[in-house]
N, CA, C and O atoms as a GROMACS GRO file, in nm:
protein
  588
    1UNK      N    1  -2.286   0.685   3.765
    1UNK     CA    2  -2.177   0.597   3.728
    1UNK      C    3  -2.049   0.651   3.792
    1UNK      O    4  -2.019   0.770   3.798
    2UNK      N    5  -1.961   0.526   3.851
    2UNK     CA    6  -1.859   0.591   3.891
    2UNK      C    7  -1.754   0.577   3.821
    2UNK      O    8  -1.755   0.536   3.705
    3UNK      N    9  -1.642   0.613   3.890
    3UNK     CA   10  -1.494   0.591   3.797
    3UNK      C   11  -1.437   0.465   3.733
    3UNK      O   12  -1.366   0.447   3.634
    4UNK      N   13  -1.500   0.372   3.837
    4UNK     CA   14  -1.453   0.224   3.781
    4UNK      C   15  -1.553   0.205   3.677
    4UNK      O   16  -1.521   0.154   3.569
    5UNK      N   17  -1.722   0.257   3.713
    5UNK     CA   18  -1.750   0.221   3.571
    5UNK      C   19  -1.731   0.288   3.465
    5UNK      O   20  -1.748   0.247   3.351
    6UNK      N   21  -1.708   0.355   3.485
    6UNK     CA   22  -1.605   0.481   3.328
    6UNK      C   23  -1.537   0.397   3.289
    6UNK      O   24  -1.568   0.348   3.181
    7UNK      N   25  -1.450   0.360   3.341
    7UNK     CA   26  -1.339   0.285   3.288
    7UNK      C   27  -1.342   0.151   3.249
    7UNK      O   28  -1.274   0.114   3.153
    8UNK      N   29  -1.416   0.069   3.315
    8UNK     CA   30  -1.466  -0.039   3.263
    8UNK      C   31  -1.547  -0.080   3.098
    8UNK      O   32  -1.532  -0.181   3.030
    9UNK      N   33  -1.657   0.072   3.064
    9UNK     CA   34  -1.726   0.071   3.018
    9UNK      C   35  -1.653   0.149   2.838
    9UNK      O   36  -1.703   0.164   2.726
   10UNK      N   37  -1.494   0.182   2.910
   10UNK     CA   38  -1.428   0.296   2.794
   10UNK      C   39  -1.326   0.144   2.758
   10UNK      O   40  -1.281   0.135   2.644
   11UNK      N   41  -1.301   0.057   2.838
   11UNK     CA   42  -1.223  -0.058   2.818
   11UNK      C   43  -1.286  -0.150   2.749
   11UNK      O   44  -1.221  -0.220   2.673
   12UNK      N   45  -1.418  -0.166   2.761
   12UNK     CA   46  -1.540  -0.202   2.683
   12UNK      C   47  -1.547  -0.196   2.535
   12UNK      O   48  -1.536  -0.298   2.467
   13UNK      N   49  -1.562  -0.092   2.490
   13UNK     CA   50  -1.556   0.011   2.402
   13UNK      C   51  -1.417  -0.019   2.312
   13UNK      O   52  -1.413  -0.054   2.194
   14UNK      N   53  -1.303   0.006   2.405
   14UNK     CA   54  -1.222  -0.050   2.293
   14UNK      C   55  -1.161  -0.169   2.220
   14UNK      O   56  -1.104  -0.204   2.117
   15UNK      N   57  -1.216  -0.219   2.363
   15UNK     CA   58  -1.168  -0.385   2.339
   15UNK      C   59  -1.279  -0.418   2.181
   15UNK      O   60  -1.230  -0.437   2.070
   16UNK      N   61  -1.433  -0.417   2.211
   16UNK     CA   62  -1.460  -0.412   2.092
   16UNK      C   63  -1.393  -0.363   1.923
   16UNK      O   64  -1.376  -0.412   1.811
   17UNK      N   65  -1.378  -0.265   1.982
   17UNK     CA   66  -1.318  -0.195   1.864
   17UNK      C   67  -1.145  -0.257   1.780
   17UNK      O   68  -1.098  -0.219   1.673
   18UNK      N   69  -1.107  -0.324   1.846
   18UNK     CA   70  -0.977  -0.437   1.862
   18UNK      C   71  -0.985  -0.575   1.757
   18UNK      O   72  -0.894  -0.629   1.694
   19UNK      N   73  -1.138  -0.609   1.763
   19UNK     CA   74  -1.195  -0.692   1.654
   19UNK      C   75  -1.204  -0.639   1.534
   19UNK      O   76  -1.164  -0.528   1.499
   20UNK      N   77  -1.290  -0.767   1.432
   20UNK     CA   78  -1.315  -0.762   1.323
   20UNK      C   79  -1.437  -0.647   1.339
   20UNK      O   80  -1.482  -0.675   1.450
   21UNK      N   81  -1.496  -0.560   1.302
   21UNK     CA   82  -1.571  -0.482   1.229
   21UNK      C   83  -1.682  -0.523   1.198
   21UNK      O   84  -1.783  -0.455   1.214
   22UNK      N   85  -1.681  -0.632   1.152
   22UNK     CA   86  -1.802  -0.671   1.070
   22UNK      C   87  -1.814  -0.810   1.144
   22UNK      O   88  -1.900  -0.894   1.122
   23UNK      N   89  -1.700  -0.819   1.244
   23UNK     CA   90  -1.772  -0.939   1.312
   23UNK      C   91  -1.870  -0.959   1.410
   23UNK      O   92  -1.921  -0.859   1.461
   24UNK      N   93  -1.910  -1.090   1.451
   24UNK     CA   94  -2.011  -1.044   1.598
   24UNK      C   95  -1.958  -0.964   1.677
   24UNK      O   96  -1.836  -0.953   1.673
   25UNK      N   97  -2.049  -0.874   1.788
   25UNK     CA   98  -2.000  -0.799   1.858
   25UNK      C   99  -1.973  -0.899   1.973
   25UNK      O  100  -2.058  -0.986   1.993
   26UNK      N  101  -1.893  -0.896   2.028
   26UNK     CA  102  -1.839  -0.967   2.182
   26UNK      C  103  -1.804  -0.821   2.271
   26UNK      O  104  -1.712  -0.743   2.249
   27UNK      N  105  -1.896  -0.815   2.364
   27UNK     CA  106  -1.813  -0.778   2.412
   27UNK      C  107  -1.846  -0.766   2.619
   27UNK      O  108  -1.932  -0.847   2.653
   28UNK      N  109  -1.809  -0.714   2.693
   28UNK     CA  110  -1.800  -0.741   2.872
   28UNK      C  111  -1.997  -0.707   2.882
   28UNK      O  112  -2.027  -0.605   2.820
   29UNK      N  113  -2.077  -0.756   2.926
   29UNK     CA  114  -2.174  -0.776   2.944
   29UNK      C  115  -2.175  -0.696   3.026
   29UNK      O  116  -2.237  -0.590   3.013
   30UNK      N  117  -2.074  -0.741   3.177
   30UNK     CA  118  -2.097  -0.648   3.317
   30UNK      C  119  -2.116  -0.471   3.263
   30UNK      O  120  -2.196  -0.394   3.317
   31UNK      N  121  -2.033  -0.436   3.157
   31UNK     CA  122  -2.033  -0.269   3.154
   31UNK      C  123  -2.104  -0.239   3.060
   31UNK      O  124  -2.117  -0.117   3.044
   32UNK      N  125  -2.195  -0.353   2.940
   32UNK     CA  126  -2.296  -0.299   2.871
   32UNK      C  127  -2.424  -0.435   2.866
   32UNK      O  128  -2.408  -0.556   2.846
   33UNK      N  129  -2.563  -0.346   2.894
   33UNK     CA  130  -2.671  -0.487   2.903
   33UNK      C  131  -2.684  -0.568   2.772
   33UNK      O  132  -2.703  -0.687   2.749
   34UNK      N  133  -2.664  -0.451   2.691
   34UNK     CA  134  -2.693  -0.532   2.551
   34UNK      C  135  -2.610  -0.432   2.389
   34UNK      O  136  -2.567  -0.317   2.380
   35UNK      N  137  -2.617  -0.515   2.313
   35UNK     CA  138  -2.548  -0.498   2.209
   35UNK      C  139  -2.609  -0.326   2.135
   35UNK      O  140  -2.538  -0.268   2.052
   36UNK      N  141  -2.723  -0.277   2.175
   36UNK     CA  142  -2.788  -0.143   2.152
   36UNK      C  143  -2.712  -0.089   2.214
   36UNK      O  144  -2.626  -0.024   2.156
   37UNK      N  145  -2.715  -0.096   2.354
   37UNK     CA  146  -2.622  -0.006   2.464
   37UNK      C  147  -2.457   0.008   2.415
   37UNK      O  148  -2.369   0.092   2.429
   38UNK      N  149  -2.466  -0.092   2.366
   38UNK     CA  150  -2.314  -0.075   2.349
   38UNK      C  151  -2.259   0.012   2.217
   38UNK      O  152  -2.159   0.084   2.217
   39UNK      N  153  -2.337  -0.010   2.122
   39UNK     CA  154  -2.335   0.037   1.948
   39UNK      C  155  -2.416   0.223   1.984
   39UNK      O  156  -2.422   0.312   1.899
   40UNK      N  157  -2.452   0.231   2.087
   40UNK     CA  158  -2.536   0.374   2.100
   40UNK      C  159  -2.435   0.466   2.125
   40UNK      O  160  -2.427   0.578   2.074
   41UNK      N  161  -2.278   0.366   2.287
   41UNK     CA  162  -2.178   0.472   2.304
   41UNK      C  163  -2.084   0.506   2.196
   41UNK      O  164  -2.029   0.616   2.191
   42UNK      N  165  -2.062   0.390   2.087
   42UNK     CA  166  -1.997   0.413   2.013
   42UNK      C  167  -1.968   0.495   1.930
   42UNK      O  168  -1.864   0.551   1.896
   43UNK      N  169  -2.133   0.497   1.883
   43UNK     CA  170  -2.213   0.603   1.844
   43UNK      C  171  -2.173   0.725   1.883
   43UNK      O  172  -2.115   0.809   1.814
   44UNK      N  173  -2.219   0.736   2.040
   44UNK     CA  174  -2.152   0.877   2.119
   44UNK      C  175  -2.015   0.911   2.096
   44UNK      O  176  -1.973   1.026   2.087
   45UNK      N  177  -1.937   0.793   2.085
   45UNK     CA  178  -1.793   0.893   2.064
   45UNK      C  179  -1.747   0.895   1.912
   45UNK      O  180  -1.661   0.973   1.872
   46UNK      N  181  -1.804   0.812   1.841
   46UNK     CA  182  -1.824   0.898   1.708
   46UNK      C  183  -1.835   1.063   1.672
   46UNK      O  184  -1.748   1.144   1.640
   47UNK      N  185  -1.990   1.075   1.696
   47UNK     CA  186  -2.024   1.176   1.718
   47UNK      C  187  -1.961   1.314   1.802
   47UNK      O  188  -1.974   1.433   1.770
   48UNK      N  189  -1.885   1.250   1.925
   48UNK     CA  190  -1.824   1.331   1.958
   48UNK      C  191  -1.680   1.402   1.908
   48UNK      O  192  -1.632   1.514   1.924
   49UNK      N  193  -1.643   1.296   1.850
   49UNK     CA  194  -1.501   1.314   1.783
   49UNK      C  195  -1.568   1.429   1.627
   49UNK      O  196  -1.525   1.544   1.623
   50UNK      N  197  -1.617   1.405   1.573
   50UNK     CA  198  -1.735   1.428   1.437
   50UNK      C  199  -1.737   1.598   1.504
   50UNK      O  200  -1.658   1.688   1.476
   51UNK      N  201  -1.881   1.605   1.620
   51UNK     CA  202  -1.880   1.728   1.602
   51UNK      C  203  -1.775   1.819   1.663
   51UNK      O  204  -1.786   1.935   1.624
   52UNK      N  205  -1.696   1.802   1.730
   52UNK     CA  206  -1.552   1.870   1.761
   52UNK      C  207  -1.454   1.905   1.652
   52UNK      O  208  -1.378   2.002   1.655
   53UNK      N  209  -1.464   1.801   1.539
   53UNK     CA  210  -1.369   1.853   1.406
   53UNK      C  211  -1.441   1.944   1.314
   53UNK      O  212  -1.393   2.029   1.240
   54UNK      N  213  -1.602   1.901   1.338
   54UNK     CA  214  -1.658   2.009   1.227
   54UNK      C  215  -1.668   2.143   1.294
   54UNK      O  216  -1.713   2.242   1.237
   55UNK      N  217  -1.635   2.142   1.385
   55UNK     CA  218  -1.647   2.274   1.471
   55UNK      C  219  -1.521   2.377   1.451
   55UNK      O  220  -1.521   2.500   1.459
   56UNK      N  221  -1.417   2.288   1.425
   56UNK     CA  222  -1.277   2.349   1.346
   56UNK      C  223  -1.278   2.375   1.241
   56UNK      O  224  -1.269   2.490   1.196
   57UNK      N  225  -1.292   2.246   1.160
   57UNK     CA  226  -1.310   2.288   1.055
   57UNK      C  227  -1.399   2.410   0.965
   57UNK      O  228  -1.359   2.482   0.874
   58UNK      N  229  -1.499   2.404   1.013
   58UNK     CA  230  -1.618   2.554   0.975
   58UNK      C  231  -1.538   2.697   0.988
   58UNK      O  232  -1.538   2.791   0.908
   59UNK      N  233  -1.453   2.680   1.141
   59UNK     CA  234  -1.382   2.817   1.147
   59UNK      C  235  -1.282   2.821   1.030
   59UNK      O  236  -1.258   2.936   0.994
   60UNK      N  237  -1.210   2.714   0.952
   60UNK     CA  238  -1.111   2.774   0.872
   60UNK      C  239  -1.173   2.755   0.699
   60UNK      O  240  -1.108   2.783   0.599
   61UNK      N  241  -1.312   2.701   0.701
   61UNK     CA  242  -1.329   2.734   0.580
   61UNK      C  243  -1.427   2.771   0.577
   61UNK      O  244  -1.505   2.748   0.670
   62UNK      N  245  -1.477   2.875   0.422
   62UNK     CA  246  -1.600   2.906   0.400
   62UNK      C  247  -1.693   2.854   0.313
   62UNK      O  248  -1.772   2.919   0.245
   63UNK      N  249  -1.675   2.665   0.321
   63UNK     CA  250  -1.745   2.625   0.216
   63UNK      C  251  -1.769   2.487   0.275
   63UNK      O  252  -1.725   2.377   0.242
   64UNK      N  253  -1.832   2.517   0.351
   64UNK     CA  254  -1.932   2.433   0.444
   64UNK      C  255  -1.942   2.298   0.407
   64UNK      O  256  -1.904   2.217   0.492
   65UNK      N  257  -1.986   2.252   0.293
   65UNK     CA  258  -2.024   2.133   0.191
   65UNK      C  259  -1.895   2.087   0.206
   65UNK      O  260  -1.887   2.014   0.305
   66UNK      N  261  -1.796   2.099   0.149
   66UNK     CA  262  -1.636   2.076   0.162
   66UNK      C  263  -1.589   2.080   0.292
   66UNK      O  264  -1.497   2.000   0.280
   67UNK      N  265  -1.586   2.107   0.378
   67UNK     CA  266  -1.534   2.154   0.525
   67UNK      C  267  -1.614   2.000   0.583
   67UNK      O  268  -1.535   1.914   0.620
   68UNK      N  269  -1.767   1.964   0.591
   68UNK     CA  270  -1.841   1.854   0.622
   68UNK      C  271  -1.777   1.705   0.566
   68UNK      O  272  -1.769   1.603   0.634
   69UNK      N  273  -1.741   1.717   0.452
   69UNK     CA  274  -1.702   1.620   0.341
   69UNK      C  275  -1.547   1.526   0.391
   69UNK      O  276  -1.514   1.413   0.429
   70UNK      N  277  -1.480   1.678   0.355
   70UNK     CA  278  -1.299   1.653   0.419
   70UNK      C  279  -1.275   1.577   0.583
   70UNK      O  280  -1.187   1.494   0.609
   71UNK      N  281  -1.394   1.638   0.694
   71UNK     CA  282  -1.384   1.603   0.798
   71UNK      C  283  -1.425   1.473   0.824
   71UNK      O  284  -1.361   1.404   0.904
   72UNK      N  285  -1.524   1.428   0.766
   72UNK     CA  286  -1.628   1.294   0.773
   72UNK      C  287  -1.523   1.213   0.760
   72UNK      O  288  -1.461   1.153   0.847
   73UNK      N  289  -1.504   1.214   0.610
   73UNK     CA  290  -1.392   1.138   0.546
   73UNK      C  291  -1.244   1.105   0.676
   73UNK      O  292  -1.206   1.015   0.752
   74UNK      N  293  -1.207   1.233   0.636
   74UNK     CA  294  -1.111   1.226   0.754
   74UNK      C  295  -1.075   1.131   0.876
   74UNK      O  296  -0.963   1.083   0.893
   75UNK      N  297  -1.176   1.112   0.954
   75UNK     CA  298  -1.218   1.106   1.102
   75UNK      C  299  -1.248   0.947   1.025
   75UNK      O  300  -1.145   0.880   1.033
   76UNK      N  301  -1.325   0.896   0.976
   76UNK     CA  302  -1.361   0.756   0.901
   76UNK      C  303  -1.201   0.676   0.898
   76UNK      O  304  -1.165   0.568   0.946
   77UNK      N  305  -1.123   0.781   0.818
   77UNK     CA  306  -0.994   0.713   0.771
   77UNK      C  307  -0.891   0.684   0.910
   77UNK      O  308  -0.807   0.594   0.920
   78UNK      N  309  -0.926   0.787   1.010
   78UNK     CA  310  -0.857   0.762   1.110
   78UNK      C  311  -0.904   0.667   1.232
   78UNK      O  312  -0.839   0.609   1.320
   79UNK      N  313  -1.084   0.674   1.196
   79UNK     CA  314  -1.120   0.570   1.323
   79UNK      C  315  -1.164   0.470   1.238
   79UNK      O  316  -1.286   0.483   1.237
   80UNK      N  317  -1.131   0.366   1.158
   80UNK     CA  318  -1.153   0.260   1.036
   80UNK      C  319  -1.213   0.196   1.130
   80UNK      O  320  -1.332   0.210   1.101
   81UNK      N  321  -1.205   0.104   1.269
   81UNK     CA  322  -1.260   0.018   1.346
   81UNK      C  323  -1.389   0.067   1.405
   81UNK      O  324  -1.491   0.000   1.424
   82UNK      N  325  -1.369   0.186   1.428
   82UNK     CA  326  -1.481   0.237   1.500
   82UNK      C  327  -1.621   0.254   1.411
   82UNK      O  328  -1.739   0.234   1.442
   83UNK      N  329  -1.550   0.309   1.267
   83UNK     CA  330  -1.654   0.351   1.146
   83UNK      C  331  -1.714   0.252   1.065
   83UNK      O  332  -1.807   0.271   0.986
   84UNK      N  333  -1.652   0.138   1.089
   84UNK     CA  334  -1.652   0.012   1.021
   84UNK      C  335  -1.772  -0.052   1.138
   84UNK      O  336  -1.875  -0.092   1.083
   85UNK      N  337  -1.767  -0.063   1.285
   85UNK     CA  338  -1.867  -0.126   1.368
   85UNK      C  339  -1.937  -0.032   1.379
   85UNK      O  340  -1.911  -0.009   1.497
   86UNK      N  341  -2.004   0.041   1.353
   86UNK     CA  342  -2.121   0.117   1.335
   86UNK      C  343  -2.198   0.098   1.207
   86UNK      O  344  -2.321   0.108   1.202
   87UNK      N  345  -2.109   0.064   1.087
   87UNK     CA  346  -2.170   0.109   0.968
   87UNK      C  347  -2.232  -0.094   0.974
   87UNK      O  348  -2.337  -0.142   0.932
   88UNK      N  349  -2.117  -0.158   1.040
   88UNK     CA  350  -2.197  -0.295   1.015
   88UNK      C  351  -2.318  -0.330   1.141
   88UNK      O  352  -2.405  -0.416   1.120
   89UNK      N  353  -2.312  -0.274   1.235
   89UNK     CA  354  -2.424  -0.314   1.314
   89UNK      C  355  -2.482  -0.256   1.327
   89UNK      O  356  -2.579  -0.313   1.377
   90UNK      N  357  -2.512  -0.076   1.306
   90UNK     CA  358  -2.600   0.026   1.412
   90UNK      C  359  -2.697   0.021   1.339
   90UNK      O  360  -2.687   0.045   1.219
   91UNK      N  361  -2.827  -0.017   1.407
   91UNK     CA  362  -2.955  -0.046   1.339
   91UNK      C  363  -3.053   0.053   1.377
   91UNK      O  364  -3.163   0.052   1.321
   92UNK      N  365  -3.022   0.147   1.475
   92UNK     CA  366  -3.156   0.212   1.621
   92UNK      C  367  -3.186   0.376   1.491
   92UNK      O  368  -3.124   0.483   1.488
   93UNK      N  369  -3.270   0.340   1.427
   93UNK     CA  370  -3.314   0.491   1.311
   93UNK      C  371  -3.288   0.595   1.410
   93UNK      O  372  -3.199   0.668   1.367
   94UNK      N  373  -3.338   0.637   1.543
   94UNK     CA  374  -3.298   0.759   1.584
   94UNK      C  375  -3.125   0.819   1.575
   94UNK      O  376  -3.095   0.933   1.539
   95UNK      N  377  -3.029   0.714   1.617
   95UNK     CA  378  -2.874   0.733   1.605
   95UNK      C  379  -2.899   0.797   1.424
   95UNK      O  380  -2.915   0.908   1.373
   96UNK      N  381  -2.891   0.672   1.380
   96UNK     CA  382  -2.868   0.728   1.245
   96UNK      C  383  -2.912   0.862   1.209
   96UNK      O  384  -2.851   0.944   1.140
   97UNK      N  385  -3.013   0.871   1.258
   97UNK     CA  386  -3.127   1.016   1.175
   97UNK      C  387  -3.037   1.138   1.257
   97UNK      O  388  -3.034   1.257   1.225
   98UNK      N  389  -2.972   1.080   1.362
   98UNK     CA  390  -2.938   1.221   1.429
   98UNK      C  391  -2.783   1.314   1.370
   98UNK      O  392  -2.735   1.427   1.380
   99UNK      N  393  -2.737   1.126   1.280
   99UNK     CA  394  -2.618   1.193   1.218
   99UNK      C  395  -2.608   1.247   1.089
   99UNK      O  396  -2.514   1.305   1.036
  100UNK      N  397  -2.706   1.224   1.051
  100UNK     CA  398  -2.752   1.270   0.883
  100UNK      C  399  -2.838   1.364   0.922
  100UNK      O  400  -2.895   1.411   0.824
  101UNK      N  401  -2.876   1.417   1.034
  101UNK     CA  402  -2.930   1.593   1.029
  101UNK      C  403  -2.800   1.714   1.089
  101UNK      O  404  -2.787   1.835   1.071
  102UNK      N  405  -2.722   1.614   1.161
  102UNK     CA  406  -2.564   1.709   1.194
  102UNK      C  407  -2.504   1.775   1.050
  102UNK      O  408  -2.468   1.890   1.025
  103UNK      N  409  -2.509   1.674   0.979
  103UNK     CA  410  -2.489   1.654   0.856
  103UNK      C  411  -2.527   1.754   0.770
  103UNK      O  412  -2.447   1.825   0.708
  104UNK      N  413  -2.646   1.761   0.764
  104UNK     CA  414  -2.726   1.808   0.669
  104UNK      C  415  -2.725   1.980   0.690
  104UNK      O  416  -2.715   2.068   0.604
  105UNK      N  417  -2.740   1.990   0.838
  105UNK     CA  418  -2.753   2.110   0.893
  105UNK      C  419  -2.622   2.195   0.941
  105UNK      O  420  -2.626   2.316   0.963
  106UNK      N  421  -2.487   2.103   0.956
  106UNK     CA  422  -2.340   2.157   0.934
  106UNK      C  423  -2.298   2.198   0.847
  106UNK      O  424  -2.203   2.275   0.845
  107UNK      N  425  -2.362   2.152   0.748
  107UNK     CA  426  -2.332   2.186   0.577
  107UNK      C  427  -2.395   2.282   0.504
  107UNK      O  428  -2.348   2.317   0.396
  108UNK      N  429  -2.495   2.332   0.548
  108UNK     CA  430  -2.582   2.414   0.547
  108UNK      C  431  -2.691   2.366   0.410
  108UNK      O  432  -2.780   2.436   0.361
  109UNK      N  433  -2.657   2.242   0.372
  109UNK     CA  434  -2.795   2.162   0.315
  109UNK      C  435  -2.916   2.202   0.359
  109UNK      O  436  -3.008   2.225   0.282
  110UNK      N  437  -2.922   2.210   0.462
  110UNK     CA  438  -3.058   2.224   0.538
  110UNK      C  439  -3.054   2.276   0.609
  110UNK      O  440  -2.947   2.259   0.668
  111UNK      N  441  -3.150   2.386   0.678
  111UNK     CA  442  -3.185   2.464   0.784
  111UNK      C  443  -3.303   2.407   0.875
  111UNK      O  444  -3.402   2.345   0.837
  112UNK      N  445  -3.270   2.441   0.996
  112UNK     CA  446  -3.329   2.417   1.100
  112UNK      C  447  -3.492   2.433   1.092
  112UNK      O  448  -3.559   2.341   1.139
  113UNK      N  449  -3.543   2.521   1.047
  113UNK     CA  450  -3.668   2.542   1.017
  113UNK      C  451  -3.752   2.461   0.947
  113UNK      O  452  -3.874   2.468   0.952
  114UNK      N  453  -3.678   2.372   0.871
  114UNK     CA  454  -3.763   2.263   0.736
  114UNK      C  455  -3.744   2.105   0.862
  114UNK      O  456  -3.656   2.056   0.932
  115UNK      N  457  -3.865   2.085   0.833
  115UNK     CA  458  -3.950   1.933   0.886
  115UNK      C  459  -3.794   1.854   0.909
  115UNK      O  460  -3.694   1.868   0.838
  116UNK      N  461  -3.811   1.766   1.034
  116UNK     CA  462  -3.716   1.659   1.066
  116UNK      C  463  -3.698   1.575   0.943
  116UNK      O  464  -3.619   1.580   0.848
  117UNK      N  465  -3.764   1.522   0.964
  117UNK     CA  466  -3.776   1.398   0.816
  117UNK      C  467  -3.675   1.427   0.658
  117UNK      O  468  -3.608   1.354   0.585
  118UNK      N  469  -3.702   1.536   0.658
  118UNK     CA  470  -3.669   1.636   0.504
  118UNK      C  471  -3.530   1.680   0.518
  118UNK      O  472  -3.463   1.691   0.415
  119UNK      N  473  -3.449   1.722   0.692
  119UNK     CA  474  -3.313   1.718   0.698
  119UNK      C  475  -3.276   1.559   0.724
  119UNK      O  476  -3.158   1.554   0.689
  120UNK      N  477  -3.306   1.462   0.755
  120UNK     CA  478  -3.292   1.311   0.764
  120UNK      C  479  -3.263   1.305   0.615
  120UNK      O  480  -3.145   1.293   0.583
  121UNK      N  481  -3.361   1.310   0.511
  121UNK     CA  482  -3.330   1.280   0.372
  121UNK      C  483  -3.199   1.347   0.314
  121UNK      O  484  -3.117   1.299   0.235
  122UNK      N  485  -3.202   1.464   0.372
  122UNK     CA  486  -3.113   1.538   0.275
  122UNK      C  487  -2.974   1.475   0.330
  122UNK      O  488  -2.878   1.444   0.260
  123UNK      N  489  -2.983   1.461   0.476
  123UNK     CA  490  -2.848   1.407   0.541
  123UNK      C  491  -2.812   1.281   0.479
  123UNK      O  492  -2.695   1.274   0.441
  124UNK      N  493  -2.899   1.163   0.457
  124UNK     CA  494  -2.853   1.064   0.444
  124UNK      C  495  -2.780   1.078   0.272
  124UNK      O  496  -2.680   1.019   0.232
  125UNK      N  497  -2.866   1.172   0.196
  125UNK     CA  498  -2.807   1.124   0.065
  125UNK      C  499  -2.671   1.227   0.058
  125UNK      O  500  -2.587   1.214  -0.030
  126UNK      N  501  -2.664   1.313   0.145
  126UNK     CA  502  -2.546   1.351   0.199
  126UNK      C  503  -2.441   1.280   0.222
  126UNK      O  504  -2.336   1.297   0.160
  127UNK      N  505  -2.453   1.205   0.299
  127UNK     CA  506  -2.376   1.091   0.339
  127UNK      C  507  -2.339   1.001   0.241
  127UNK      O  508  -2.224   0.971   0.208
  128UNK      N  509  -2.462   0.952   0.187
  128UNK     CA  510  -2.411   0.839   0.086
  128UNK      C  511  -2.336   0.887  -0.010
  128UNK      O  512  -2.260   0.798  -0.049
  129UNK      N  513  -2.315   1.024  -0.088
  129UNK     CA  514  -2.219   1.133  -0.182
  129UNK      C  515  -2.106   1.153  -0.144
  129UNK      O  516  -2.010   1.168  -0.219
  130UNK      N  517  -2.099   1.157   0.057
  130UNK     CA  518  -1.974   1.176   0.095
  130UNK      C  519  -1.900   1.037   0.097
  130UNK      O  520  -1.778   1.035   0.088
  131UNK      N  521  -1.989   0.892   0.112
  131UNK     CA  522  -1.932   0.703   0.110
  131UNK      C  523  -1.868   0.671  -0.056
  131UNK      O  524  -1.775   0.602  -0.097
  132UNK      N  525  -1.963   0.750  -0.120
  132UNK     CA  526  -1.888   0.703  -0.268
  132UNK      C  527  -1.827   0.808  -0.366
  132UNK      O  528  -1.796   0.763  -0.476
  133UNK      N  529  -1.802   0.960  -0.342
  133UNK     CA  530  -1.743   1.013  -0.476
  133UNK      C  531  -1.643   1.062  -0.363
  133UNK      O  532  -1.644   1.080  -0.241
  134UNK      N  533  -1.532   1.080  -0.498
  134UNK     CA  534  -1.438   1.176  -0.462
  134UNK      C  535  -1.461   1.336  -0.366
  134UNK      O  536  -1.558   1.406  -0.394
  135UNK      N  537  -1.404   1.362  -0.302
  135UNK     CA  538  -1.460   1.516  -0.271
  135UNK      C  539  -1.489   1.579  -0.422
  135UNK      O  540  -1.440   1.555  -0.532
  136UNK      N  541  -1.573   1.654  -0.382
  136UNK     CA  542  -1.624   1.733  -0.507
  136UNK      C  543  -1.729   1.813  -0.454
  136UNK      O  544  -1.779   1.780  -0.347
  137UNK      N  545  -1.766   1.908  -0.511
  137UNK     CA  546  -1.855   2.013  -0.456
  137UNK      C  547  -1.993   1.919  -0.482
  137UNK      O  548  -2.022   1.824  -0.554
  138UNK      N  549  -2.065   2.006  -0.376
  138UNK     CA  550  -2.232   1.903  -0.419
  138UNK      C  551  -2.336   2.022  -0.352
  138UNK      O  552  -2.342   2.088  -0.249
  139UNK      N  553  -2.397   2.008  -0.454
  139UNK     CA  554  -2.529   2.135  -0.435
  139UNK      C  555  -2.639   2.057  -0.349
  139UNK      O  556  -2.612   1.941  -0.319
  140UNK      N  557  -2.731   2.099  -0.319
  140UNK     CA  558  -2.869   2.096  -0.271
  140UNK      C  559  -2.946   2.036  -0.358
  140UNK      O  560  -3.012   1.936  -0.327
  141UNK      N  561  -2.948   2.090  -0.483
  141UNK     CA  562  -3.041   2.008  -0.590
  141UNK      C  563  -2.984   1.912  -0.611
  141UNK      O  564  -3.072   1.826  -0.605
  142UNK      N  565  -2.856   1.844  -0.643
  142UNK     CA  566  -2.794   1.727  -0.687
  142UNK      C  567  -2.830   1.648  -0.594
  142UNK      O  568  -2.882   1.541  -0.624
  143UNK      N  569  -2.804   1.692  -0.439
  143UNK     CA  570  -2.835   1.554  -0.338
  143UNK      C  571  -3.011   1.521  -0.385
  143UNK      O  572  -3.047   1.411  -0.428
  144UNK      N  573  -3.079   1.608  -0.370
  144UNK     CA  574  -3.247   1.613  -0.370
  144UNK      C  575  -3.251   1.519  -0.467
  144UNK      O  576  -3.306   1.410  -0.449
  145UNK      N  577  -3.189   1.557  -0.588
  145UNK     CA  578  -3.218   1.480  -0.735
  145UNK      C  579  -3.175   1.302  -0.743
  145UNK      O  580  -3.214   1.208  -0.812
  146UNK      N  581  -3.088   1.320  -0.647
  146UNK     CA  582  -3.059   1.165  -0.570
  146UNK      C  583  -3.152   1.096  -0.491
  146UNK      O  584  -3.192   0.981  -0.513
  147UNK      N  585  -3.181   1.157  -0.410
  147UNK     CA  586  -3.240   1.045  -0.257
  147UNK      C  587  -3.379   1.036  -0.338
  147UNK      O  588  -3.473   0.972  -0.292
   0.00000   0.00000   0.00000
């Protein structure tokens, strides 16, 4: 890819993001084939923005669960368009599963060693603790005792 399509494809990207959220996606065909391709980069710079703050954040606190929580939140409140067209269209289980094991395994919910599937669970009900309560501390057994 070259520079024009960088740029085409980052003009893409935001122009989407300029809409409704929850509306159809519209967006330049020429710089994405289809509506997957397009919800996957979004995805990517989600994620990228995501693991760059938890990467700060971890250095200034020692309470991982909270440090995951504050940042999510955070980054949500500041990219509302971006967090909003993901949460209404991204359908592809691998995206998802990959952000609820960042998740799971940034927080130290889960370690690397226990089955994919089992950090997927723990991530998502991770997630869903971090969509509806206040910050508040959250153990390992409380999420488990959830999902």
């Amino acid at each position: 890819m070259g520079w024009n399509d960088f740029y085409r494809r980052r003009d893409a990207l935001d122009a989407v993001l300029r809409r409704d959220p929850a509306g159809p996606l519209e967006f330049d065909r020429t710089a994405f084939e289809n509506a997957d391709d397009l919800l996957l980069a979004l995805h990517h710079r989600w994620l990228q923005q995501l693991t760059g703050r938890l990467g700060v954040a971890l250095a200034d606190n020692d309470d991982r669960v909270a440090a995951v929580q504050t940042t999510w939140r955070a980054l949500a409140a500041e990219q509302p368009a971006l967090r909003g067209v993901l949460d209404a269209h991204l359908r592809d289980p691998e995206a998802v599963e990959r952000e609820e094991r960042l998740l799971a395994l940034t927080s130290g919910l889960a370690e690397m060693s226990e089955p994919a599937p089992e950090v997927s669970r723990i991530g998502a009900a991770f997630l869903a603790l971090i969509r509806s309560e206040p910050a508040a501390r959250t153990s390992r057994n409380r999420l488990l005792s959830r999902a």
